[in-house]
C-alpha positions in Angstrom: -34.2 12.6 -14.3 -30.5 11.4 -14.2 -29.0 10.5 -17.3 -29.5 7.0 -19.0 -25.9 4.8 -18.6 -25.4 3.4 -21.7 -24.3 -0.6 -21.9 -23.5 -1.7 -25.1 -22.9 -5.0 -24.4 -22.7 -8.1 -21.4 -19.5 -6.4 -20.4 -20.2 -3.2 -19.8 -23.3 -4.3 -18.4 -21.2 -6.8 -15.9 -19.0 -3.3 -15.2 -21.7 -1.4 -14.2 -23.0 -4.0 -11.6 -19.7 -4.8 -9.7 -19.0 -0.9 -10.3 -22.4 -0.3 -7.9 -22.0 -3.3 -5.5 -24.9 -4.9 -7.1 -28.2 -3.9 -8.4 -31.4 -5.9 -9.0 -32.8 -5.8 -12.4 -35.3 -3.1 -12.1 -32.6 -0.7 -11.2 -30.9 -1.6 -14.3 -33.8 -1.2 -16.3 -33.7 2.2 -15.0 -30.7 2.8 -15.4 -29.8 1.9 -18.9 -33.2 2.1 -20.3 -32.7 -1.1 -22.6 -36.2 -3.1 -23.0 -36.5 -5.3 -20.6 -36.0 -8.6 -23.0 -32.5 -7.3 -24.1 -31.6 -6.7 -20.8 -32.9 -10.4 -19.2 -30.9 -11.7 -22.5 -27.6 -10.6 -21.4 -28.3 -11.2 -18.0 -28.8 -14.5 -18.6 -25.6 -14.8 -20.7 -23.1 -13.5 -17.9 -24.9 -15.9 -15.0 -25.0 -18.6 -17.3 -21.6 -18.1 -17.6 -20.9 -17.9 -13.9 -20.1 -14.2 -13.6 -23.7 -13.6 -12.0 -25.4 -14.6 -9.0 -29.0 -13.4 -7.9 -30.1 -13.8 -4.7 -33.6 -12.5 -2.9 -33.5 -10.3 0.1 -36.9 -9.5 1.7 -38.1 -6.0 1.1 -38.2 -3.2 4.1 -42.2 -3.2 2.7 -43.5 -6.5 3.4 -43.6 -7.0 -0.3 -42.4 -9.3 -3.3 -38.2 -9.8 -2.2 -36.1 -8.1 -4.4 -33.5 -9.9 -6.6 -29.8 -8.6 -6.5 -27.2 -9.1 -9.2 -23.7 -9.1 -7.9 -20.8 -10.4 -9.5 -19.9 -14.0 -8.7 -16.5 -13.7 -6.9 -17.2 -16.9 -4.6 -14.1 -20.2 -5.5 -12.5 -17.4 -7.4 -8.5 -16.3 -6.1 -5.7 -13.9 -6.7 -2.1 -14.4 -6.4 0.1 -11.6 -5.4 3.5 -11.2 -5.5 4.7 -7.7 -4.2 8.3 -7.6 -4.6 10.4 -5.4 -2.6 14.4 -4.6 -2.2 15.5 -7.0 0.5 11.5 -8.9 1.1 8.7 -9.9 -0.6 5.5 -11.2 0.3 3.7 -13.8 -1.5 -0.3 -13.7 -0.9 -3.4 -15.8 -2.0 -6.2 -13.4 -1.7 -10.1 -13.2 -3.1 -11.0 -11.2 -5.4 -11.8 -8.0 -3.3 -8.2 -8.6 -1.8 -8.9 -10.1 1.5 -5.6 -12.4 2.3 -6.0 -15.8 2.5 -2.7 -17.1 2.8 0.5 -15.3 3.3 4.1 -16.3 2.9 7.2 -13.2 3.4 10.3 -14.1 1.9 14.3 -12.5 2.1 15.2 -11.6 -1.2 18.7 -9.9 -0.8 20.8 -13.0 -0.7 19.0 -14.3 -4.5 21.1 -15.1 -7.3 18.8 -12.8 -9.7 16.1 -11.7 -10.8 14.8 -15.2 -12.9 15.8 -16.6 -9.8 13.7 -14.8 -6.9 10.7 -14.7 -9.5 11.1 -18.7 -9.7 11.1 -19.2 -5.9 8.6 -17.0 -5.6 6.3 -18.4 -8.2 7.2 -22.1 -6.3 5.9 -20.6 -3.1 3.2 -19.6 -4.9 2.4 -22.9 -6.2 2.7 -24.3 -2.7 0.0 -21.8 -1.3 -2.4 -22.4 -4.6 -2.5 -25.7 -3.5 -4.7 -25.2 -0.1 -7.1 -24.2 -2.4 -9.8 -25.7 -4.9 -10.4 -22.1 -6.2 -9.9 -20.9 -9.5 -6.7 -19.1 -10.0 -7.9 -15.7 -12.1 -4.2 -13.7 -12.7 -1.3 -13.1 -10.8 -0.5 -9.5 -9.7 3.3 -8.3 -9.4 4.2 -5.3 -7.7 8.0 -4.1 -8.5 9.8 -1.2 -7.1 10.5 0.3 -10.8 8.6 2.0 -13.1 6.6 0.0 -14.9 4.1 0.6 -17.8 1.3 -1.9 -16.9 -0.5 -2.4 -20.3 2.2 -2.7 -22.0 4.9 -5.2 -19.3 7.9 -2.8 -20.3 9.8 -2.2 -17.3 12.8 0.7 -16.6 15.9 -0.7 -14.7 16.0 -0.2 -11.1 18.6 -1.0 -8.0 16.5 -3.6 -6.7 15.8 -4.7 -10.5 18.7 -4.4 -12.8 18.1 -6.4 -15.2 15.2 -4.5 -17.7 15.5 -7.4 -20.5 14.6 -10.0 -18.3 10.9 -11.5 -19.7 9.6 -11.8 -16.3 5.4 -11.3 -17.6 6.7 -14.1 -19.9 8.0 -16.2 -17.4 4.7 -15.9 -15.0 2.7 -16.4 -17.8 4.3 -19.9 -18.2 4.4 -20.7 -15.0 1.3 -19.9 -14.1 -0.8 -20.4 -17.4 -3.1 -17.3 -16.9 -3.4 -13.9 -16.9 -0.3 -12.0 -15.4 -0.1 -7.6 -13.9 2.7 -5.5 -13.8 2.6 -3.1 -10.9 4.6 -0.1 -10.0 4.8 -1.1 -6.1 3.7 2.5 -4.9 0.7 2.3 -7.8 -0.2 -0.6 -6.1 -0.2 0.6 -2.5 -2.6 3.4 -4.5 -4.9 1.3 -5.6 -5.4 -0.9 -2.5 -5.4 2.3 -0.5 -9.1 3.1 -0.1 -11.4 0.2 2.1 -13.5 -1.7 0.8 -16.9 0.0 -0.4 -15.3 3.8 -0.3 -15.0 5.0 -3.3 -13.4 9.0 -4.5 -15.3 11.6 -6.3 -14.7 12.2 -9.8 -12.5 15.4 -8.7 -11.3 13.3 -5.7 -7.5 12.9 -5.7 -5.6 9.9 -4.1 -1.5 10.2 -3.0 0.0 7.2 -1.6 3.3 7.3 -0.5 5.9 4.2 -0.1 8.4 5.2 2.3 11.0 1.7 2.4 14.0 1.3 1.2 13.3 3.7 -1.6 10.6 6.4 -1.7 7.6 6.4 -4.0 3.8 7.5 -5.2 0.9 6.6 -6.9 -1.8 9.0 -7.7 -5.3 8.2 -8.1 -7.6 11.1 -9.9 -11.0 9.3 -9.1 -11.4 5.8 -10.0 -8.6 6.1 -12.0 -4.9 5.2 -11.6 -1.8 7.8 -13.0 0.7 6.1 -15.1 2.2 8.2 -17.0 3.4 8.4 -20.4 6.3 6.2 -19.2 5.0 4.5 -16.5 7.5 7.0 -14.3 4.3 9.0 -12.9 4.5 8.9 -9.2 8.4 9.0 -9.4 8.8 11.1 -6.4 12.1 9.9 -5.0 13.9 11.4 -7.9 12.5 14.8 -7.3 15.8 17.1 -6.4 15.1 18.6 -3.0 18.8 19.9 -2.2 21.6 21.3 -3.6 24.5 18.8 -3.4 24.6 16.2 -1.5 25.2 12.5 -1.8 24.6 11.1 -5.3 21.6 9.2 -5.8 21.4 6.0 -7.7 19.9 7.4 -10.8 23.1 9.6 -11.3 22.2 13.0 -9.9 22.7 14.8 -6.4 19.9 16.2 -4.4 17.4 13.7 -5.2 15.2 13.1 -2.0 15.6 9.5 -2.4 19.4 10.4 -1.6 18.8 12.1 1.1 15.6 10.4 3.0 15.0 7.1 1.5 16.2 3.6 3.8 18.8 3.2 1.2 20.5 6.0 2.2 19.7 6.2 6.0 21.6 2.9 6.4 24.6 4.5 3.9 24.6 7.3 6.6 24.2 5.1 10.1 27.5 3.4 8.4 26.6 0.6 11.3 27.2 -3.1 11.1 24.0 -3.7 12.8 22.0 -1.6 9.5 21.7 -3.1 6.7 18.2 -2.9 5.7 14.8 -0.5 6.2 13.5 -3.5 8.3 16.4 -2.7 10.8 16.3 1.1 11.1 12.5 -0.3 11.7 13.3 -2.0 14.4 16.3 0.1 16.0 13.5 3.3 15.7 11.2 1.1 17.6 13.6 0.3 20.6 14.5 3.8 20.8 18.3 4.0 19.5 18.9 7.4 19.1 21.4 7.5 16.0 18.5 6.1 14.4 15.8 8.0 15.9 17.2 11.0 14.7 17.9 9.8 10.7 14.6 8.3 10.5 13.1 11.8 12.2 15.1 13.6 9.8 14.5 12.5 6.8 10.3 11.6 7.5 10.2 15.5 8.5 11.9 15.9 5.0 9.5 13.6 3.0 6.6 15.3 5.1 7.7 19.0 3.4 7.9 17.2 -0.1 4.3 16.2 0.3 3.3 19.2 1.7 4.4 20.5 -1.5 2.7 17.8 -3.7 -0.5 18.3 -2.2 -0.8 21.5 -3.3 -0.2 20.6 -6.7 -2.9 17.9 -6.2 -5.1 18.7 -3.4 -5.5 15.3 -2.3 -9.0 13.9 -0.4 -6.7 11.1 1.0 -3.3 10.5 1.8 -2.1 7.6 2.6 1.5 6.6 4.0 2.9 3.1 4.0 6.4 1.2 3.4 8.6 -0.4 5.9 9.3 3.4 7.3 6.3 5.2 6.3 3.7 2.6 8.7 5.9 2.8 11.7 4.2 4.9 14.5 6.0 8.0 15.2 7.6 8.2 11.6 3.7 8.5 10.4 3.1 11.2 13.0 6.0 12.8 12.2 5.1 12.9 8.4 1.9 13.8 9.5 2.8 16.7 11.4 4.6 17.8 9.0 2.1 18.1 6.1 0.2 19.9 8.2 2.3 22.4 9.5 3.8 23.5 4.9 0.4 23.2 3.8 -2.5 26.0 4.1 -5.4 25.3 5.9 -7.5 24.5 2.8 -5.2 22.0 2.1 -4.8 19.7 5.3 -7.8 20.2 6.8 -9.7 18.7 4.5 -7.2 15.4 3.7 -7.6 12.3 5.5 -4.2 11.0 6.3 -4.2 7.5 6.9 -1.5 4.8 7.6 -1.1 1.6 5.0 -0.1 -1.9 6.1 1.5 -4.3 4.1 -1.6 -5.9 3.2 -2.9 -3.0 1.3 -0.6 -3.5 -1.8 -1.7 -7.0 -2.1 -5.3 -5.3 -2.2 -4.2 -3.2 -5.0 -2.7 -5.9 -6.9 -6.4 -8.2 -6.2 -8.1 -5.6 -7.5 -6.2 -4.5 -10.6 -6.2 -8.5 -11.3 -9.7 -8.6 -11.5 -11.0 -5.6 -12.9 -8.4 -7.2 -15.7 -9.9 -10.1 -15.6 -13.5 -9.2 -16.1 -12.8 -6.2 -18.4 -15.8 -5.8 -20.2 -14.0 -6.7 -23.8 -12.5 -9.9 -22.0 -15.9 -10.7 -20.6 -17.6 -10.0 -23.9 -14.7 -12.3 -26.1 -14.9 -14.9 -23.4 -18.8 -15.0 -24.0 -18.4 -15.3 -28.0 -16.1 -18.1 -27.2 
């Protein structure tokens, strides 16, 4: 007989059902092995409270329909801000991620950081507007290290300024409940489709390949952070001798040597100024660019070949400006493949990410925030 979950309270209990998808009461009764009048009591708390819904479905037997309990994520909406180094994307989306509204937005030419985080959050507003849902938290994906509980931030070349309150700022803008992202953490979390879950041994790399170069790691359901928030850091990993310095300081850092910030240093072209246009220029063939782009995806391929023998991932995923263009993903692809044993590759799904899946991640870290079972269980005291 498997062992007896234990829910100690509406919260957990509420954790447990949107954990499983949804479950009907005589599951839970099995499951947690509370009497059935302590169980109906709490039940009764979190869908008088509008985190429940139960609905019938007719059973495969012919007999009495079973009713499910699933969490109540109908007129309820994310916002998502994921902020990169020259675009960011602003996105209403529900509560399992699914975009509703999308706006991108050129960054590069803003005054500051206050300043790109008001137009965005005026965007934002605009968007919320062709809705009647309720707004439950704004997620906020930065290219920096970040430590999420806690908002603190380390400076970064597309964020200089560290001291600037910008979980403050949202909070007031927004009046609700406001994330802090690492951008790759993000890609991480939003990585895996709806419904799929990993193993509790399962590992998770997702790799940001942009204007910069990043991970986040997921070891099961569970995100790595790090005791700094710096876990993932991968761009600052020294891969060469030498070499150009990097914007942290040091030489031989692979964001120095294969990141977009440093193909356009190297394609020293008026026509290069961003990742979006090596995109673009790789797309149409130019072969300057062809050739950097090859380069350094081929380098970034051996670095994870590398990684994922430290981690022996189940999944890989690749996304970024760079990293989701076809023929840099095969290339990176390749490449893992061909520095990595057999017991390695062969059994890691490499997938490419969209933009869209960082917007997931940041849905998704919103609401399991939002209905944390100690929020859920002080919003019912209330």
């Amino acid at each position: 007989m498997p062992p007896k979950v234990s829910v100690a309270s509406p919260g957990l209990l509420l954790a447990r059902i949107r954990a499983a998808g949804g479950l009907t009461r005589q599951a839970l009764l099995q499951e947690t092995g509370m009497s059935r009048s302590t169980l109906y009591t709490r039940l009764d708390q979190l869908l008088g409270a509008g985190l429940l819904v139960e609905s019938r479905s007719g059973s495969p037997t012919g007999g009495r329909p079973a009713s499910m309990l699933t969490f109540d994520a109908a007129d309820r909406v994310v916002l998502a801000l994921d902020l990169g180094h020259h675009l960011a994307r602003v996105s209403v989306c529900s509560t399992e991620g699914v975009p509703l509204a999308e706006r991108r937005v050129q960054t590069a030419a803003s005054g500051g950081i206050a300043d790109v985080v008001a137009s965005l959050s005026d965007i934002g507003h605009e968007l919320l507007d062709g809705f009647d849902d309720q707004l439950i938290g704004v997620g906020v994906a930065i290219p920096a290290p970040v430590q999420t509980h806690t908002g603190i931030r380390w400076r970064s070349v597309a964020l200089p300024d560290a001291d600037y309150p910008m979980l403050d700022d949202l909070r007031r803008r927004f009046d609700t409940l406001v994330c802090l992202e690492n951008d790759a953490r993000a890609l991480a979390l939003g990585t895996l489709p709806d419904g799929v879950e990993l193993g509790d041994d399962d590992v998770l790399l997702a790799v940001k390949f942009s204007t910069g170069i990043g991970a986040g790691i997921m070891t099961g359901p569970a995100i790595m952070r790090g005791s700094t928030g710096s876990a993932g850091d991968i761009g600052h990993m020294r891969v060469t001798n030498g070499g150009a310095v990097c914007t942290c300081g040091a030489r031989g850092c692979l964001a120095a040597t294969a990141a977009g910030r440093s193909l356009v240093r190297d394609a020293a072209r008026d026509d290069i100024a961003t990742a979006e246009d090596l995109r673009r220029l790789y797309q149409a063939g130019d072969p300057q660019v062809v050739e950097l782009v090859t380069s350094a995806a081929a380098l970034l391929g051996r670095t994870l070949a590398g990684l994922a023998h430290a981690l022996n991932p189940a999944v890989i995923g690749i996304g970024g400006t760079l990293g989701s263009t076809p023929g840099v993903f095969e290339t990176i692809q390749t490449t893992i493949r061909e520095f990595s044993a057999s017991r390695i590759h062969e059994h890691a799904s490499v997938r490419l990410l969209d933009h869209q899946r960082s917007s997931v991640g940041l849905a998704r870290l919103v609401t399991d925030t939002a209905f944390s079972p100690t929020r859920v269980d002080a919003m019912l005291d209330e």
